[in-house]
N, C-alpha and C positions, 0 to 999 in steps of 0.2 A: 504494500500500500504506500501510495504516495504523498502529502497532505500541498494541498492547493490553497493559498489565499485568496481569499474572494473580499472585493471591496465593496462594500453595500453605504451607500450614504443617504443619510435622512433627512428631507427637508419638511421645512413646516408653509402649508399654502395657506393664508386667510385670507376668507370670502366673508363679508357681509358681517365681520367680527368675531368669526368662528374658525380655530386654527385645526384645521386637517394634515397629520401624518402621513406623507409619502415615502417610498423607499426607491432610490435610483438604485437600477442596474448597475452592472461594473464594464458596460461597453464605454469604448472612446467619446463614444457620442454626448454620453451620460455624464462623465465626466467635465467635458467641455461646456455642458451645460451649467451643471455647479461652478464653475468657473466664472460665469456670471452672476453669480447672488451674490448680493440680494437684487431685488429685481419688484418693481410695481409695473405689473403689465394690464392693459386695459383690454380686454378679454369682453370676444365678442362672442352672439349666441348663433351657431351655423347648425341648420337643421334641429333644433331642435332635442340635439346628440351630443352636439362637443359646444364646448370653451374653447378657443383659440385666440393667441397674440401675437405680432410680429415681435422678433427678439430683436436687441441692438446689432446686433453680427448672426451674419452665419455662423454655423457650427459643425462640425466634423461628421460627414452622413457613412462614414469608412463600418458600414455593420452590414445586416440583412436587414433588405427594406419589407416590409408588408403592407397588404392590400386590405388586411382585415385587421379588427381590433376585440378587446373584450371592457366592459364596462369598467371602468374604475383606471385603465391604462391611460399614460402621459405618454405622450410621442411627438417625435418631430418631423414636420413635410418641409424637405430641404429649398421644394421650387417656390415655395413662398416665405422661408426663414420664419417661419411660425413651429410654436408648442403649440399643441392640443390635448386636453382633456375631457377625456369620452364618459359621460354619464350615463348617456341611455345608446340600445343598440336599436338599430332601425332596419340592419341585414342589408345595406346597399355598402358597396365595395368602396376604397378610398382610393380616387383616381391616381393613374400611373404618376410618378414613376411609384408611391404608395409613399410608405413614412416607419420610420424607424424609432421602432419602441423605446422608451429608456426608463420607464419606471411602473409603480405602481402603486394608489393610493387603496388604503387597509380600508378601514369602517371609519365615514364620512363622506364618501362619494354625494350622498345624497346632498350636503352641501350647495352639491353645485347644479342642484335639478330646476334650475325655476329658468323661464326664456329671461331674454336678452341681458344686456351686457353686465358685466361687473368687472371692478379692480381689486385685484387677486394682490398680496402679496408675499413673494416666495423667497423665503432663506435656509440656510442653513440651520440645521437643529444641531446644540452643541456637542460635542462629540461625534461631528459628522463622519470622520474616516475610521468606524468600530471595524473590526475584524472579526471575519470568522473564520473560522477554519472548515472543510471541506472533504470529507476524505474522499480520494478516489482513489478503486481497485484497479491497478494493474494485471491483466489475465495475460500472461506471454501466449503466444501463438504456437501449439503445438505441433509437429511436421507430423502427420501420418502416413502412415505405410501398412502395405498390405503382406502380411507374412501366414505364408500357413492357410490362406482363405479366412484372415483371420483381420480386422484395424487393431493396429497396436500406436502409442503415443511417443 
């Protein structure tokens, strides 16, 4: 076994005077994003499904992009330098080139369920670079061969 660190970082989003616990991912992308907080973004209502706001800069799209989301997910669409955060799902696809995930907010989401706009603000929760540890199994790849009419290892 091998032990892997995994970087999980926490921000705290408040909407409407109510602070909601997110956790980013440990992509580049995710990253680059905490690199900007704190951050007062004025967060629009699109469809009736997400929050979204232009950020100050682009940020690093170097991950796997998706066309789908799950409720509660934060992501970034590179071709408009926007975050988005998805409240409710409506089952229609998030146009090419898609958007790359970088976090997820726990119990709160609801927060962000009512239409049009609000100013969200997103920082850092202290002890944002905690660590965890991760174990991951190593299984070597074993050569078989056939002896006897028989798989041997």
């Amino acid at each position: 076994m091998t032990n892997r660190r995994i970087r999980r970082t926490k921000i705290r989003l408040t909407v409407n005077g109510k602070a909601i616990t997110a956790t980013l991912n440990d992509s580049e992308t995710a990253q680059d994003f905490a690199s900007l907080l704190p951050l007062t973004l004025a967060m629009k209502d699109l469809f009736r499904r997400e929050k979204f706001a232009h950020l100050p800069r682009a940020i690093s799209a170097k991950a796997r992009h998706t066309r789908t989301y799950a409720v509660g997910e934060i992501a970034y669409w590179p071709p408009g330098q926007d975050v988005a955060i998805f409240y409710r799902h409506d089952d229609e696809p998030i146009p090419a080139p898609g958007m790359v995930v970088i976090g997820k907010i726990g119990p709160g989401i609801e927060g962000f369920r009512f239409t049009g706009p609000a100013t969200v603000t997103v920082d850092l929760v202290e002890h944002d670079h905690q660590r965890e540890t991760a174990r991951v199994t190593a299984v070597p790849q074993r050569r078989r061969t056939r002896r006897g009419g028989s798989l041997t290892a």
